[in-house]
N, C-alpha and C positions, 0 to 999 in steps of 0.2 A: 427508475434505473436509466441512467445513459450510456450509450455507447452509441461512439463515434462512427461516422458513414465510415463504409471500407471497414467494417471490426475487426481488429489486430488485436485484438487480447486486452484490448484498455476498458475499463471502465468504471463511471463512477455512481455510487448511489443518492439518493436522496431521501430525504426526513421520512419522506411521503413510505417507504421502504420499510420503514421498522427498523431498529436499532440493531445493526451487523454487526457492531462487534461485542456485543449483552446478549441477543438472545439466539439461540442454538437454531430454534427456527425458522427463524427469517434467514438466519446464515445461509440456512443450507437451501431455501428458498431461491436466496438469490444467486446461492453457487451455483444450485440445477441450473436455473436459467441463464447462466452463462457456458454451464458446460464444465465447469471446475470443480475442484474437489474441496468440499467445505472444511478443510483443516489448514488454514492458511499460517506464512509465516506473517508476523505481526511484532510491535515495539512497545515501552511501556516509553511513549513518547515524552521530552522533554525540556523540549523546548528553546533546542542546543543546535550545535554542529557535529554531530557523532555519527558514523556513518560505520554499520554493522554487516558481515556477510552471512545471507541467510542458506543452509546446507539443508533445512529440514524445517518441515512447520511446525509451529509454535511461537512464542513471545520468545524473541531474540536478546534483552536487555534494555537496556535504557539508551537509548538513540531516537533518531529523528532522521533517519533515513537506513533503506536496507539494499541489497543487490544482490542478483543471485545467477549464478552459471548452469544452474540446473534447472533443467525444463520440465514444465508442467507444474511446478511450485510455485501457488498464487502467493504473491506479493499482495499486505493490504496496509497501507496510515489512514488515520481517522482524521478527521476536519470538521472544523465549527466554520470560524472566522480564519480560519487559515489554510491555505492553498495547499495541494497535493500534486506534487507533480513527479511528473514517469519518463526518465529517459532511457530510450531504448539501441542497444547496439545490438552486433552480428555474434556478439557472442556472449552478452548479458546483457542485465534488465534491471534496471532502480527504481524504485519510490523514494521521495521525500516528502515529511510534514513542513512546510517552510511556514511557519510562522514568522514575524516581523523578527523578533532574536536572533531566530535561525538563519533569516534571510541575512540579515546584518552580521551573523557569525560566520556566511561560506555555506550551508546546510548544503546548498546544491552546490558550488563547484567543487566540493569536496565528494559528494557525488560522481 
C-alpha cells in the first residue's frame, strides 16, 4: 500500500496487496486500513476518453474516468501498465485510467 506523506485521502495499491478489485477480502483489507468503506465506486474501464459521475458505489459503466461531489464515496481505477491519476478540487474529486489511448483521447482533460 502507498500513501503519500501528509495522507489526503490518495492512495495507491500494490501486486504485493492482493487483487482489490476480484477479491472481497483483500478489498475490505485494504479499505480497513485506510479507513474506508469497502463498497467503492468503480468502471468497467476501457480504454477511452469517457468520463462518468459517480452518486453511489458500484460499477459506473464503461468509462475511464469518474468524479464525485459526494463525500466519503471511494473512488477506485485499476492499473497494470497504465497510470492512475487523482485530481482533486474544493468541491470534487476524479480518478482516471490514462492509458496511452486515453492519454491521446483527452481521458484527463476531460476530467
Amino acid at each position: 500500500m502507498i500513501r503519500p506523506p501528509g495522507w489526503s485521502g490518495v492512495a495507491f495499491s500494490e501486486r504485493s496487496d492482493g487483487d482489490v478489485r476480484n477479491d472481497l477480502d483483500v478489498r475490505r483489507s485494504v479499505a480497513e486500513l485506510l479507513g474506508v468503506d469497502d463498497d467503492w465506486a468503480e468502471l468497467v474501464q476501457v480504454h477511452g476518453d469517457t468520463v462518468i459521475e459517480a452518486t453511489e458505489p458500484g460499477v459506473g459503466g464503461e468509462a475511464d474516468a469518474l468524479w464525485t461531489t459526494q463525500t466519503g464515496l471511494p473512488l477506485a481505477v485499476f492499473t497494470a501498465d497504465c497510470f492512475g491519476v487523482v485530481l482533486m478540487g474544493d468541491e470534487a474529486v476524479g480518478v482516471a485510467h490514462a492509458g496511452w489511448r486515453g492519454a491521446v483521447a483527452g481521458v484527463v482533460a476531460k476530467l
